[in-house]
Rosetta silent file (secondary structure, phi, psi, omega in degrees, C-alpha in Angstrom):
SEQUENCE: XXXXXXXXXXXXXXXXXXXXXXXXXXXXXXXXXXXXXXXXXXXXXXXXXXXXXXXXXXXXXXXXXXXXXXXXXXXXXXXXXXXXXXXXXXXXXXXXXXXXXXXX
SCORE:     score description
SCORE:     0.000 S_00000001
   1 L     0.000  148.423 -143.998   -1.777  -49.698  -42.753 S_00000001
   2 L  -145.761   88.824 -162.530    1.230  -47.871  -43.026 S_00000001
   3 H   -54.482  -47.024  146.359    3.375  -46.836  -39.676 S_00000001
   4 H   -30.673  -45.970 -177.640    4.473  -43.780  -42.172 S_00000001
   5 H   -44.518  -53.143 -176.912    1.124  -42.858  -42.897 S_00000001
   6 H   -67.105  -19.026  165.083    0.761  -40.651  -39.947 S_00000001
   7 L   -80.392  -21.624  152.129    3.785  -38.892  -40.967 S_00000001
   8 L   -67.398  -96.788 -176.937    2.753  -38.477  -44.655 S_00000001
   9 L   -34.304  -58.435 -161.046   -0.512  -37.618  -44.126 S_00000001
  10 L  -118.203   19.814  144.899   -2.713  -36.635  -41.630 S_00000001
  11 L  -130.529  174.326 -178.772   -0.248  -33.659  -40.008 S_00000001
  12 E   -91.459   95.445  165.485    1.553  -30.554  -40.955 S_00000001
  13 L   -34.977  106.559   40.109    5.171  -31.164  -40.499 S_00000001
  14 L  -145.885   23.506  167.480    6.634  -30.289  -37.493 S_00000001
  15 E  -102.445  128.307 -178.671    3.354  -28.852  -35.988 S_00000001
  16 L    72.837   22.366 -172.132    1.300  -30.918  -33.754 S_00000001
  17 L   -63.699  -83.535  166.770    3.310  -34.095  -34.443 S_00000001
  18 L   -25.305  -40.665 -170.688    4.268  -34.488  -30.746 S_00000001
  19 L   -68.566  -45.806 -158.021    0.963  -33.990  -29.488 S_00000001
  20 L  -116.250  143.996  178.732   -0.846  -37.321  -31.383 S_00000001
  21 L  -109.100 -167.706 -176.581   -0.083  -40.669  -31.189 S_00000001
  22 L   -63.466  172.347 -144.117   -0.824  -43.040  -33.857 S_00000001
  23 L   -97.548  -28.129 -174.722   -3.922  -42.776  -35.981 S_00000001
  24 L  -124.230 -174.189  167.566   -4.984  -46.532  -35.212 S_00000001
  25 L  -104.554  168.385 -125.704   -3.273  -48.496  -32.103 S_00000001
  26 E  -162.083   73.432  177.058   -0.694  -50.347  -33.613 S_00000001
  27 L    78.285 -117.411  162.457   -1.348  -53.839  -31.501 S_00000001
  28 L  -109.414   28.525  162.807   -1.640  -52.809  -28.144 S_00000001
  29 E   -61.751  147.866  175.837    0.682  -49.559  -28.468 S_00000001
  30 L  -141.079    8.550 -174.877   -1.692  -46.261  -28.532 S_00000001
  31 L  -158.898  132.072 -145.546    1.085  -43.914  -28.344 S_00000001
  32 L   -70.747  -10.025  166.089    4.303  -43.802  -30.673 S_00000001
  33 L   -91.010   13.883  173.723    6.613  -44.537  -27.499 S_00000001
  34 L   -98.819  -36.425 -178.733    4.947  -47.886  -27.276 S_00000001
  35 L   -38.696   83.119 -169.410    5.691  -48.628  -30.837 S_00000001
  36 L  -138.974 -168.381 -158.369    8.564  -51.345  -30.533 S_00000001
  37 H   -79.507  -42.523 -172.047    9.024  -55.030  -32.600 S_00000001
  38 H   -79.287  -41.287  144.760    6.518  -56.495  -29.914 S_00000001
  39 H   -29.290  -66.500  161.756    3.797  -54.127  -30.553 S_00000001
  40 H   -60.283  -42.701  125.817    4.028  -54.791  -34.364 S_00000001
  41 H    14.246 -105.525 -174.086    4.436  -58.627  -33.516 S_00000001
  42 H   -32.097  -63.474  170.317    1.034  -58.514  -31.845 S_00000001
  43 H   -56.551  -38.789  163.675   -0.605  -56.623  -34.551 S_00000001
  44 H   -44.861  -31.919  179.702    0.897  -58.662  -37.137 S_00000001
  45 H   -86.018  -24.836  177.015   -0.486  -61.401  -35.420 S_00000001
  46 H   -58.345  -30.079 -158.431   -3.815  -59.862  -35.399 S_00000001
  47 H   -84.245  -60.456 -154.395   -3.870  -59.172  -39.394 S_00000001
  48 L  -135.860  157.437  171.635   -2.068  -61.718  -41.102 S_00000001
  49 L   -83.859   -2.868 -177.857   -0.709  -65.423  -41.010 S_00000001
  50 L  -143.899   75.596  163.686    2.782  -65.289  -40.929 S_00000001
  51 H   -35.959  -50.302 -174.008    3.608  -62.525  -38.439 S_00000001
  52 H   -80.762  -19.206  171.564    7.092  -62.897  -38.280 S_00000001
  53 H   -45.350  -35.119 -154.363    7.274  -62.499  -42.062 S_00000001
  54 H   -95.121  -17.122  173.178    5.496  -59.384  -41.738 S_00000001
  55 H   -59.186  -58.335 -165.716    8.115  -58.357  -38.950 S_00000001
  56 H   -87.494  -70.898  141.897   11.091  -59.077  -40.683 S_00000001
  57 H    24.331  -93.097 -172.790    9.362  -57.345  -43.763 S_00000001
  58 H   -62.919  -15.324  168.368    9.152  -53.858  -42.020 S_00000001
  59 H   -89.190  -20.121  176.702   12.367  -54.012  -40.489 S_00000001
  60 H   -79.257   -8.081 -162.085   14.315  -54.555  -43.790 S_00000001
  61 H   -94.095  -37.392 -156.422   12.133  -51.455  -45.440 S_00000001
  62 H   -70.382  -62.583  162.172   12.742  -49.465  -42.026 S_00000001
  63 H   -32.420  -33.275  157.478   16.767  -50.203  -42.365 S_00000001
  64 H   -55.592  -94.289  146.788   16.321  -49.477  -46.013 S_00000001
  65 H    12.462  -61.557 -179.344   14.971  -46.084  -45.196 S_00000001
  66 H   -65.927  -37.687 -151.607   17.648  -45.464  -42.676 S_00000001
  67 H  -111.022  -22.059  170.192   20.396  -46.262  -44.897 S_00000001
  68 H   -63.618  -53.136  167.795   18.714  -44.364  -48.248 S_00000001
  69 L   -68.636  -10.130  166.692   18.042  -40.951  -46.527 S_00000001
  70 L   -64.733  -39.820  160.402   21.638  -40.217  -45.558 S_00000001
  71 L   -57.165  -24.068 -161.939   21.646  -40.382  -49.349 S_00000001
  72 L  -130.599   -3.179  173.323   19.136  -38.457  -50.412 S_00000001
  73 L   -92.240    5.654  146.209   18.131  -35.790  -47.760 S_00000001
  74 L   -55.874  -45.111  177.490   20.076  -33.026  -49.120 S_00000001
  75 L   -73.661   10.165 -176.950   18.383  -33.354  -51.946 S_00000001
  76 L   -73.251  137.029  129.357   14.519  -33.284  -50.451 S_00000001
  77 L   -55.369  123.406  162.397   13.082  -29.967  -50.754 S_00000001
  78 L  -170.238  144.956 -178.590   12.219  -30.209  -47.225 S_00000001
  79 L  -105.050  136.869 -163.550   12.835  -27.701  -44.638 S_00000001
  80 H   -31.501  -24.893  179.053   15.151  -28.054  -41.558 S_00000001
  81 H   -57.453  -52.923 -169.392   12.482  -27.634  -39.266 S_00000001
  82 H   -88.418   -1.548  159.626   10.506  -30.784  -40.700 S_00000001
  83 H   -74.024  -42.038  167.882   13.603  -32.655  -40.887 S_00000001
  84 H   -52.360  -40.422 -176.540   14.219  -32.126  -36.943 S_00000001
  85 H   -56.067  -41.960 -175.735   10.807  -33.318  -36.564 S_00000001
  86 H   -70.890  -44.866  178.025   11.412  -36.267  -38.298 S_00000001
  87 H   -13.966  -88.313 -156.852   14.842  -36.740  -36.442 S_00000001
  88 H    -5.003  -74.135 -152.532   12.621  -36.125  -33.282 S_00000001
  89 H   -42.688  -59.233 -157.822    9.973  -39.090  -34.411 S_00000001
  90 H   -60.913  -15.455 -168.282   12.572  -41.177  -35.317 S_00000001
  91 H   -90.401  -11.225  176.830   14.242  -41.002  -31.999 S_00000001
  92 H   -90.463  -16.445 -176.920   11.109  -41.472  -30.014 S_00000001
  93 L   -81.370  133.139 -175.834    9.682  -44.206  -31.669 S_00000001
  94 L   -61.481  -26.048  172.522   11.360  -47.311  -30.241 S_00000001
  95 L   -67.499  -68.054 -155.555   10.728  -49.653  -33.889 S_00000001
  96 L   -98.588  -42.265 -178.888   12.742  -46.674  -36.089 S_00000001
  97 H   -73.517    4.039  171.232   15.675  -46.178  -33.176 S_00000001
  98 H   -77.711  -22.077  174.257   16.606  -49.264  -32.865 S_00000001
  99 H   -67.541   -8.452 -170.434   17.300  -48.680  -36.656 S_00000001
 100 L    68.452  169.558 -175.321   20.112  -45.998  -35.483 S_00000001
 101 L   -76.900  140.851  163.439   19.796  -42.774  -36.243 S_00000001
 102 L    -6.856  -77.176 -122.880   18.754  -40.402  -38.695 S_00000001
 103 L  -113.007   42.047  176.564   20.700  -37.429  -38.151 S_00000001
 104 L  -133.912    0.000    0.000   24.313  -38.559  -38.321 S_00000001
């Protein structure tokens, strides 16, 4: 499972985003403002054997991420709209703002 997934996939960027929480519950988080390093924690523990591996795992990709797209989102065909969205996501989920922000 893939915290990303719901943002790849299963909506149309930047409509109805807001609206839906995650596609699965994500430990015991059901709703993307619950989403924080103790949520994943818990699921991690549900999943797999070395939890904190799997912790520290998604926070270097998520910091990776963070530090990659100041490079590269001029170049995204993507349109301003769905970049505000993601801004938005990123600032509500508690897991990617702790990562600082997008949009700077």
């Amino acid at each position: 499972m893939s915290i990303g997934a719901d943002q790849v996939a299963t909506v149309v960027w930047p409509f109805g985003m807001k609206d839906r929480g995650p596609s699965l519950p994500i430990g015991p988080a059901v709703s993307w403002e619950q989403v924080d390093r103790d949520a994943i924690s818990s699921f991690a523990r549900e999943v797999g054997p070395d939890a904190g591996a799997t912790v520290d795992r998604l926070e270097s990709t998520l910091a990776t991420l963070r530090d990659r797209w100041s490079v590269v989102r001029e170049q995204l065909p993507m349109l301003g709209e769905h970049q505000e969205a993601l801004f938005e996501h990123w600032r509500r989920v508690p897991l990617l703002r702790r990562m600082g922000a997008l949009d700077t």
